[in-house]
C-alpha positions in Angstrom: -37.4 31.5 8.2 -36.2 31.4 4.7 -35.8 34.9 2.9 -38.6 35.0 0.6 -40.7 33.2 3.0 -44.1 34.3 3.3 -44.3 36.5 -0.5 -46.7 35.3 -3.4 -45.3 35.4 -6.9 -46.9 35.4 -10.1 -45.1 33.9 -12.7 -46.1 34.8 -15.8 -43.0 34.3 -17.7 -42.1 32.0 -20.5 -38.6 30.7 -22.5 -35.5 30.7 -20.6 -35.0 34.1 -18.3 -37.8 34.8 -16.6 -38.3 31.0 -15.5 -34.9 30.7 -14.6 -35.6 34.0 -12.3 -38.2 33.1 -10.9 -37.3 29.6 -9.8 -34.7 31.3 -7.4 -37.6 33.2 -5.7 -39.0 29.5 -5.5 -35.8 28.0 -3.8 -35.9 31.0 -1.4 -38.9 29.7 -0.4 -41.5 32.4 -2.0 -44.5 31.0 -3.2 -44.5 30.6 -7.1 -47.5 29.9 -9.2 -47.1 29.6 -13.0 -49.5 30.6 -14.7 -49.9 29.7 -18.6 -52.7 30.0 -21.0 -53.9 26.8 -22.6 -53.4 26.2 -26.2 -50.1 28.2 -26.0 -47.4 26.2 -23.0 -44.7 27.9 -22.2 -42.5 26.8 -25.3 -39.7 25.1 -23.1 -41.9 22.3 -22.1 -41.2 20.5 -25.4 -37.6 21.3 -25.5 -34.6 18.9 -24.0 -32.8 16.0 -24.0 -35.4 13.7 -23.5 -37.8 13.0 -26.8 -40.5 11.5 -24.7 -40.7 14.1 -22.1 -40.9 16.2 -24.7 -44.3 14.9 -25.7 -45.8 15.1 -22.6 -44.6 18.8 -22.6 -42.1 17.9 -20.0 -39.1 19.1 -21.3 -35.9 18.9 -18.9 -35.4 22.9 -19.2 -39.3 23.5 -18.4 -39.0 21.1 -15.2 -35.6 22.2 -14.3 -37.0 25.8 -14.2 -40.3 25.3 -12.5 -39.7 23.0 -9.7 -40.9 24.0 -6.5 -43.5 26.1 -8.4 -47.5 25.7 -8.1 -49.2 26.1 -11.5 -52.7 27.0 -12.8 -53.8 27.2 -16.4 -56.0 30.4 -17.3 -57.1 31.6 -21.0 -55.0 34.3 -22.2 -58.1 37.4 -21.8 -57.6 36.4 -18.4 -54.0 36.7 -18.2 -54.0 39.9 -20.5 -56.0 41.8 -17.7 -53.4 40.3 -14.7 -50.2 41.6 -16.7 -51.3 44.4 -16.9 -51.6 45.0 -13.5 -55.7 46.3 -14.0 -57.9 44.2 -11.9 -61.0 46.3 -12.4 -60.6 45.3 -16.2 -60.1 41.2 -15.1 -63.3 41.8 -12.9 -65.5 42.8 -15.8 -65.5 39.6 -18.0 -68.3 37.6 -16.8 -67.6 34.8 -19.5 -66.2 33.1 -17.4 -66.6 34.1 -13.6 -65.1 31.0 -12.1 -61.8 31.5 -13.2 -61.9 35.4 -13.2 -63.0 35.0 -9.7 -60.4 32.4 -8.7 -57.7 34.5 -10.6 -58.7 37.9 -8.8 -58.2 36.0 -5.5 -54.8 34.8 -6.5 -53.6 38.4 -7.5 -55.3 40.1 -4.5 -53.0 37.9 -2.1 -49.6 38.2 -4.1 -46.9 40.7 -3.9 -45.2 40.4 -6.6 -45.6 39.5 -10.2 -43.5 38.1 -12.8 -44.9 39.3 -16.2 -41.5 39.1 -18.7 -39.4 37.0 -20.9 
């Protein structure tokens, strides 16, 4: 058994740090899943050496820094209510009760969440 092994993270970080942080829980074998809103990528992705993965938001810093990592893209309400640690508040918006839904099932199984820079 590896030594994060069997923990749920929630990555909800973005630039350089909290990527880089949480991609070591990731090689430890936690379970990572990035989560970004759409509309607003975690800025990395269209930073690097590379011009054209740039474009495709695939910037060598971004993949470098979330490999190993599952990812999921949720609108920002959504992600407002999770960082802030209140689920009764991510419950109420009925707007869209697919994703709240799916969201509230990921959070109620994880043990940890990643919510800075």
């Amino acid at each position: 058994m590896r030594p994060f092994e069997g923990i749920r993270v929630l990555d909800f970080t973005h630039v350089y740090a909290g990527p880089f942080a949480t991609v070591q829980l990731a090689v430890m074998r936690a379970e990572v899943i990035k989560i970004e809103a759409p509309g607003k990528p975690d800025q990395i992705r269209l930073e690097g050496v590379d011009e054209a993965l740039n474009e495709q938001g695939l910037g060598t810093s971004y993949v470098f820094n979330n490999q190993g990592k599952k990812a999921i893209s949720l609108k920002r309400r959504s992600l407002f209510c999770v960082s802030k640690h209140n689920l009764a508040a991510l419950r109420q918006h009925q707007d869209r009760p697919r994703a709240v839904g799916t969201l509230a099932a990921i959070v109620s199984r994880s043990g940890w969440r990643a919510v800075r820079y």
